[in-house]
C-alpha positions in Angstrom: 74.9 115.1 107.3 78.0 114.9 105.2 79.9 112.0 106.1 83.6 113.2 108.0 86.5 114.1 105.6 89.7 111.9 106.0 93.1 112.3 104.4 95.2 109.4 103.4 98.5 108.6 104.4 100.2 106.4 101.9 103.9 105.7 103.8 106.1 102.6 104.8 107.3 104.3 107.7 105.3 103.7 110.8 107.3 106.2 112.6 105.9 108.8 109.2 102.5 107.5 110.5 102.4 108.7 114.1 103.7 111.9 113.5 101.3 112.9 111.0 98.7 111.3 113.3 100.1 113.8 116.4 100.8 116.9 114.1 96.9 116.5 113.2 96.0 116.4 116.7 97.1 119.7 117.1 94.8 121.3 114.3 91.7 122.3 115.0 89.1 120.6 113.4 91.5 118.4 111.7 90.5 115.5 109.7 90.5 111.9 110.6 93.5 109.9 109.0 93.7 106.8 107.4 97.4 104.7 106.3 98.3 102.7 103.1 102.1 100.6 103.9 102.5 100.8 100.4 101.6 101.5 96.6 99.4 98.1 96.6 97.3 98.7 99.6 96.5 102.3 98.7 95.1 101.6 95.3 92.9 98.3 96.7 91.4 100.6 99.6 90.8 103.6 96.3 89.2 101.0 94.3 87.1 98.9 96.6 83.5 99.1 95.9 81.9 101.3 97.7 84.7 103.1 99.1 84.3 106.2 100.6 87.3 108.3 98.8 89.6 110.6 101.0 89.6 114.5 100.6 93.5 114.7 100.0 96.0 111.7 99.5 99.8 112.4 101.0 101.7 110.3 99.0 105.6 109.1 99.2 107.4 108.2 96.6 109.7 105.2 97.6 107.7 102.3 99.0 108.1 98.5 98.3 105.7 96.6 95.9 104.4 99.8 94.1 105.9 103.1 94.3 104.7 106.8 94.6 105.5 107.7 90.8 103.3 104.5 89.9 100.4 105.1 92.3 100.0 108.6 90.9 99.8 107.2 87.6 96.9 105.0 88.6 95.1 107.8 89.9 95.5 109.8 87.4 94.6 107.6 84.9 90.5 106.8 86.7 88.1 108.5 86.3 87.0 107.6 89.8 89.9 109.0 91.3 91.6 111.8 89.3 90.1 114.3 91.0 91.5 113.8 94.5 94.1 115.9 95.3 97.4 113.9 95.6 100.6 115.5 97.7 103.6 114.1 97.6 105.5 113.9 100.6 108.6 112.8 100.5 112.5 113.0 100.7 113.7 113.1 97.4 115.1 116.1 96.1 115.8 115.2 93.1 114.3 117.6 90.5 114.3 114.9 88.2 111.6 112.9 90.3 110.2 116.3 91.4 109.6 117.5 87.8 108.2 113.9 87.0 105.1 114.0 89.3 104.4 117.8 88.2 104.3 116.5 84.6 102.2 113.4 86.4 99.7 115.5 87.6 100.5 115.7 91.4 98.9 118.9 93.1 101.8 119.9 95.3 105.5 118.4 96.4 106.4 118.8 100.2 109.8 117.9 101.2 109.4 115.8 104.6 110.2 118.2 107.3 112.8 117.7 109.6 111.2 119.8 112.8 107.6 118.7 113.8 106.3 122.5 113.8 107.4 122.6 110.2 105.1 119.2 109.7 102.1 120.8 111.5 102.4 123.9 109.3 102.7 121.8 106.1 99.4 119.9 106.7 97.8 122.6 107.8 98.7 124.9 104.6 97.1 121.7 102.8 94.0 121.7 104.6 93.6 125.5 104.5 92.6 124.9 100.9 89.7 125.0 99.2 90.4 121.8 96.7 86.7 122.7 95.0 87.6 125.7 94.0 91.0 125.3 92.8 91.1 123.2 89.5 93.8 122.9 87.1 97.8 122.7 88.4 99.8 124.2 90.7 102.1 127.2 89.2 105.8 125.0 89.1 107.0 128.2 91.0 104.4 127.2 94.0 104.4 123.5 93.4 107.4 122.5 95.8 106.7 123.5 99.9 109.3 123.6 102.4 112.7 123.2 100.0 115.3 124.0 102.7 114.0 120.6 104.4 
């Protein structure tokens, strides 16, 4: 038996945390979902030894002590971890920071949605995917999700 798939959460917002948690909830056969406050925290649980490593990582990009654009360059950079799809999920939409972690290596960039449908369908689009079988980067065209907010 394959142990259960999680996603990872990496957000300072605790109010980000339970709606992700509820939107989940309402997915069938969803994964279970684990939290990082901050840049720090997410890459000790990545690196821990023996850590069991999540199937996708939603990542924001402004958090205290270490930030999304420096997290993903951690990742990137082991060989451990460079292979888990990172999505970035945040509020910026700056192209500047959005063409920065394309260039980084991030898999897909989804605007935080302001209606909780929008959320569910977001995550779910995510999960829908068959990460295995779909190497290499995201087209820039498909890279961004949800850019009307």
């Amino acid at each position: 038996m394959k142990p259960e798939r999680y996603i990872l959460l990496v957000d300072d917002d605790p109010d980000e945390h339970l709606l992700f948690q509820d939107a989940l909830k309402e997915l069938k056969d969803a994964p279970r979902l684990a939290y990082a406050r901050d840049g720090q925290q997410l890459m000790q649980q990545l690196e821990a030894d023996g850590a069991e490593l999540p199937a996708i990582i939603f990542l924001d990009l402004n958090m205290p002590r270490m930030n999304g654009f420096e997290c993903l360059q951690e990742i990137r950079k082991s060989t451990k971890l460079n292979h888990i799809p990172v999505v970035i999920f945040s509020t910026t939409s700056q192209s500047q920071a959005i063409d920065k972690v394309y260039e980084q290596g991030a898999n897909y960039y989804i605007r935080k949605p302001n209606t909780f449908a929008m959320l569910k369908e977001v995550i779910e689009r995510m999960l829908e995917i068959d990460w295995s079988t779909n190497p290499g980067k995201t087209p820039k065209e498909n890279f961004v999700l949800n850019k009307n907010g």
